[in-house]
N, C-alpha and C positions, 0 to 999 in steps of 0.2 A: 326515431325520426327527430330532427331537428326541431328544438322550436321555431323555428322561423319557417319551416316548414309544415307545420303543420297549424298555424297562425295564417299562411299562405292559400291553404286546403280549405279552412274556412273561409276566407275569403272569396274565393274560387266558387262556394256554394253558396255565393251571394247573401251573409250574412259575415258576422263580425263577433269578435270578443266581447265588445260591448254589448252587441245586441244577446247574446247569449247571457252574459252576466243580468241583462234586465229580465229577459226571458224564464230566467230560475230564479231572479229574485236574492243574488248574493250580487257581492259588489263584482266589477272590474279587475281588483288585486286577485281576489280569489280563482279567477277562472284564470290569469296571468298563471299564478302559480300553479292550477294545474299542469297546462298546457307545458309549461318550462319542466314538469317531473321535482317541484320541490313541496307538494302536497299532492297527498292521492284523495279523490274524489270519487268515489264510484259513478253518482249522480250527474256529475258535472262532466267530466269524461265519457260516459252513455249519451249523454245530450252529443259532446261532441263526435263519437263514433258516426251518430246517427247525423249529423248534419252532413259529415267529410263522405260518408261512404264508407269508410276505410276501416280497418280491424284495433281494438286495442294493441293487440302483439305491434302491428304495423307502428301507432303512432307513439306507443310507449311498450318498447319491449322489455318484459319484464316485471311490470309493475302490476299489471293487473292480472294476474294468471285464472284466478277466479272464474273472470268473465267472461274466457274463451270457451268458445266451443269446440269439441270432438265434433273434425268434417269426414268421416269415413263413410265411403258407399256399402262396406259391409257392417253397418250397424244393421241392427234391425228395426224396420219398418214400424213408427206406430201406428195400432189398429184403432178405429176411432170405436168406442163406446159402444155397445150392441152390434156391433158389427161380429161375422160367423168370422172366424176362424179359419183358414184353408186346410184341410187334411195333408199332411205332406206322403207321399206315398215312401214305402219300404224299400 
């Protein structure tokens, strides 16, 4: 995605570069140059995933491969903690 695109998305989610760069406590440049793809951030980029909605692939394809998730309906299910087991039958 474009950065002006996705400088846009935040905007959109009624918040801003600035206010994010205050919000984590690095400057202004820093969150610029995430956003633009010429520093990668895990930190600052999750902040921004989370404000936009949108996926890292979405708003930097490429760059954080990491941090995506496997969305497959045939994963399997996790079991919470003590929980029985279901017997599968034969």
């Amino acid at each position: 995605m474009h950065h002006e695109d996705i400088k846009a998305s935040i905007r959109k989610s009624g918040t801003s570069p600035a206010a994010i760069a205050r919000s984590l406590k690095v400057t202004s440049a820093t969150v610029s140059n995430v956003i633009q793809g010429k520093t990668i951030s895990a930190r600052i980029a999750r902040h921004i995933v989370t404000v936009t909605g949108k996926r890292f692939s979405e708003l930097w394809p490429g760059k954080y491969p990491a941090h995506e998730f496997v969305e497959r309906a045939d994963l399997p299910k996790a079991v919470a903690p003590g929980a029985k087991k279901k017997a599968v039958a034969a």
